[in-house]
MITORLUM-790298 format. One line per field, with one value per atom (N, C-alpha, C): residue number from 1; residue in three letters; x, y, z. Coordinates in steps of 0.1 Angstrom, whole numbers, plus 2048, in hexadecimal, padded with zeros to 3 digits. Layout:
residues N
n: NUM, ... .
res: ala, ... .
x: X, ... .
y: Y, ... .
z: Z, ... .
***
This chain:
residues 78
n: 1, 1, 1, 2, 2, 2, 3, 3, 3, 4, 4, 4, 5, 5, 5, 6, 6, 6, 7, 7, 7, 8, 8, 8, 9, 9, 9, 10, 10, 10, 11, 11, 11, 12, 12, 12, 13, 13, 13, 14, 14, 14, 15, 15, 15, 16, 16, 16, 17, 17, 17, 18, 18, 18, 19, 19, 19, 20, 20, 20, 21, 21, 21, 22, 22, 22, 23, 23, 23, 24, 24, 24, 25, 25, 25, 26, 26, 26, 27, 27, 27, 28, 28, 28, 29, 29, 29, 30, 30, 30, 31, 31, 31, 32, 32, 32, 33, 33, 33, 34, 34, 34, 35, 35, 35, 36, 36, 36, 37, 37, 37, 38, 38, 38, 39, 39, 39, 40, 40, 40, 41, 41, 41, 42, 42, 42, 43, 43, 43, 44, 44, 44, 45, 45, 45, 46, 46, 46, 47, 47, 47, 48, 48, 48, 49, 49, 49, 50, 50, 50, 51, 51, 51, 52, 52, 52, 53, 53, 53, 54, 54, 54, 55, 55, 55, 56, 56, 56, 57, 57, 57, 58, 58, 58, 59, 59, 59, 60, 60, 60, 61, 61, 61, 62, 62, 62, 63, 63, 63, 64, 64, 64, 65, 65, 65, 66, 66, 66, 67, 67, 67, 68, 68, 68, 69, 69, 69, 70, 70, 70, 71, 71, 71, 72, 72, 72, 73, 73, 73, 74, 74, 74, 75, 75, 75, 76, 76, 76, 77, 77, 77, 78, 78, 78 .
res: unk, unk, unk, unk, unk, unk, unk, unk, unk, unk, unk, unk, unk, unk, unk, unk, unk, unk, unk, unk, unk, unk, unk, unk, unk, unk, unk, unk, unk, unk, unk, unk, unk, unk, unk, unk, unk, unk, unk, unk, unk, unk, unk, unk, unk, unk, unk, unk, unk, unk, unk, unk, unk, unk, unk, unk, unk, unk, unk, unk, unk, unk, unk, unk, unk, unk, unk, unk, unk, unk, unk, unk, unk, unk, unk, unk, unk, unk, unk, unk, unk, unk, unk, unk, unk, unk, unk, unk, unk, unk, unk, unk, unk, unk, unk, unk, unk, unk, unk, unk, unk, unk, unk, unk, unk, unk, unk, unk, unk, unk, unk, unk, unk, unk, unk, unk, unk, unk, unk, unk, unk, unk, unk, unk, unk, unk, unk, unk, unk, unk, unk, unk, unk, unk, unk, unk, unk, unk, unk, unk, unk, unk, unk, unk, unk, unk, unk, unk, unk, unk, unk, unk, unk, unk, unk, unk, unk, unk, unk, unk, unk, unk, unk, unk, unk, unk, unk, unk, unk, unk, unk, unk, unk, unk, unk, unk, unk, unk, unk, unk, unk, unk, unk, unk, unk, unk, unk, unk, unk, unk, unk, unk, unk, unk, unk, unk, unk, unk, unk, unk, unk, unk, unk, unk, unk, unk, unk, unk, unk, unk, unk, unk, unk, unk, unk, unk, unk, unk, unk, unk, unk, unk, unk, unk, unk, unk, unk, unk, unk, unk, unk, unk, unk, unk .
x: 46D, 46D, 467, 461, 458, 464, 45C, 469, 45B, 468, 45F, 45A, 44F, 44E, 458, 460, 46E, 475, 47A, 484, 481, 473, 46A, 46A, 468, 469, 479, 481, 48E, 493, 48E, 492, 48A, 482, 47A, 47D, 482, 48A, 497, 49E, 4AA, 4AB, 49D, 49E, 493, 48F, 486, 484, 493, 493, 48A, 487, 47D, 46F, 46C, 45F, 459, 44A, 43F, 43C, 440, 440, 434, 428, 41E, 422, 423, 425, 41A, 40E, 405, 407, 407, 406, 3FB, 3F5, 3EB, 3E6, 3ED, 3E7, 3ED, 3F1, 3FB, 409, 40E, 412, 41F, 425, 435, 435, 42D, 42B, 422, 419, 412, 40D, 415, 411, 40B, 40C, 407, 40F, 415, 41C, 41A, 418, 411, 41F, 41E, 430, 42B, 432, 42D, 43E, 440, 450, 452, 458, 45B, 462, 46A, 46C, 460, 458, 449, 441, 44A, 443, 442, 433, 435, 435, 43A, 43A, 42C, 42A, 419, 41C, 410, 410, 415, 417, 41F, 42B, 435, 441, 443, 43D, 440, 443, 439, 436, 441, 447, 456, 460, 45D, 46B, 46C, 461, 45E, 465, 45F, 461, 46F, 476, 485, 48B, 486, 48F, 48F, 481, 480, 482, 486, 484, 48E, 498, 49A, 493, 487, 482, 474, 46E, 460, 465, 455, 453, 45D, 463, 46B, 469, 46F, 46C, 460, 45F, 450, 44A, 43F, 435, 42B, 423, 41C, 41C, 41D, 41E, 415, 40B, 3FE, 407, 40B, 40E, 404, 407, 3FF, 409, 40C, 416, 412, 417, 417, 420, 423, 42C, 422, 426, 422, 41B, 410, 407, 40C, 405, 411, 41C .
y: 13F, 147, 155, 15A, 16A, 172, 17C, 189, 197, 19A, 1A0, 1B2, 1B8, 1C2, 1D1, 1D1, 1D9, 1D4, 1C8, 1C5, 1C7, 1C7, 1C6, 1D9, 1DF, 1ED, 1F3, 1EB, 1F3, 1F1, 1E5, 1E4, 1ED, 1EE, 1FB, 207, 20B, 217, 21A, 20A, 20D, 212, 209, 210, 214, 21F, 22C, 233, 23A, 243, 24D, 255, 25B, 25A, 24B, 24A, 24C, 24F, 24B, 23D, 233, 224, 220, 219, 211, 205, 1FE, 1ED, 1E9, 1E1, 1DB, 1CA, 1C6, 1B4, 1B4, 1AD, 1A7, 199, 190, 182, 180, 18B, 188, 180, 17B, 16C, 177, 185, 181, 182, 17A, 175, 17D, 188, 189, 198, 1A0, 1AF, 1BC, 1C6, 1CE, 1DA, 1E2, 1EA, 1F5, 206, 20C, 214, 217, 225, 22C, 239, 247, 24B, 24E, 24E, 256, 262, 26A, 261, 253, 24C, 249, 247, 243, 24A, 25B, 266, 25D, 263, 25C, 24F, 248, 236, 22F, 22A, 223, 218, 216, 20E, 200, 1F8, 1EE, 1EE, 1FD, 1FB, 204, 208, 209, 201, 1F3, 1E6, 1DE, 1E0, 1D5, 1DE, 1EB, 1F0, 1EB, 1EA, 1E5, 1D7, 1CE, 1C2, 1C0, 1C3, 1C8, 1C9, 1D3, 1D1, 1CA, 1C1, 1B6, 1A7, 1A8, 199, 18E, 190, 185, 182, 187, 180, 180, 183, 17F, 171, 16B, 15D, 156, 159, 153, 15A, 163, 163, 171, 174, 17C, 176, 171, 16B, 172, 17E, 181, 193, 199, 1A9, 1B1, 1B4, 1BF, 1CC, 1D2, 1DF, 1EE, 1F7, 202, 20C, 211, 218, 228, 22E, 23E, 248, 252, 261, 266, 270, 27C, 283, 28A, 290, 29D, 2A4, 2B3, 2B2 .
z: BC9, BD4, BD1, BD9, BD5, BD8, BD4, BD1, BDC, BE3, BEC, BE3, BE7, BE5, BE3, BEC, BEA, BE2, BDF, BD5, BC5, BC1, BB9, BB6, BC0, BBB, BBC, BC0, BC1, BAF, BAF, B9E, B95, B96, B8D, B94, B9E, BA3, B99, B98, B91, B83, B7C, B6E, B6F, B77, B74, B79, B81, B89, B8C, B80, B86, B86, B8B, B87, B94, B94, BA0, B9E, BAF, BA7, BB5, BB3, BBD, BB7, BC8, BC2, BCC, BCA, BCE, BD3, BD6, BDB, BD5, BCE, BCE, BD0, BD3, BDC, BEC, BEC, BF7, BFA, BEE, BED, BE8, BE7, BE2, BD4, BCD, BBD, BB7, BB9, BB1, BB4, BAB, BAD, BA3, BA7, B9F, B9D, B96, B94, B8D, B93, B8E, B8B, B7E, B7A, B6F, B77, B72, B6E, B63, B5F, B54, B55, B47, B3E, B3D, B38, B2A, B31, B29, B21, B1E, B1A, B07, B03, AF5, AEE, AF6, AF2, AF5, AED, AF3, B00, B01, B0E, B0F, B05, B02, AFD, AF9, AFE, B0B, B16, B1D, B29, B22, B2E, B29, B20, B18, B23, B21, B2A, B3A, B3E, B4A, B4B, B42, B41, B40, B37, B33, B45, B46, B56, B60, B5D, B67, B61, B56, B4C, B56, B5E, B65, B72, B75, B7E, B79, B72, B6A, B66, B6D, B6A, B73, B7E, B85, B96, B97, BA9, BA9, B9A, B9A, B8B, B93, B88, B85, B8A, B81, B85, B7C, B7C, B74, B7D, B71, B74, B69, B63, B5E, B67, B61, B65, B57, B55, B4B, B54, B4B, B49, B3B, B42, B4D, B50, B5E, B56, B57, B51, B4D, B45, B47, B41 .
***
């Protein structure tokens, strides 16, 4: 079952409050998105543990009601 675009960012709302979050569709289909996060969380850490932290909060629905998630993730500039 797809996982609609709000449900998908309310979870990355929850563990990253204060992030700037774009969620993209990209097939149209529910299943296959794009997710852009800007997150003082991410100040420092390289970009592959930033994408674990991501993953981390979504690890029960990766590979199940969301199959595929391109990640681009950053701190806030400044």
């Amino acid at each position: 079952m797809p996982m609609p675009a709000a449900d998908l960012e309310s979870r990355l709302r929850k563990a990253f409050p204060d992030a700037e979050i774009t969620i993209t569709d990209l097939a149209g289909d529910g299943d296959h998105y794009r997710a852009r996060i800007v997150s003082d969380q991410f100040k420092g850490l390289p970009r592959v543990r930033q994408h674990q932290l991501v993953n981390k909060a979504l690890a029960d629905v990766l590979g199940g009601a969301l199959h595929a998630l391109a990640l681009e993730t950053a701190a806030p500039a400044g």
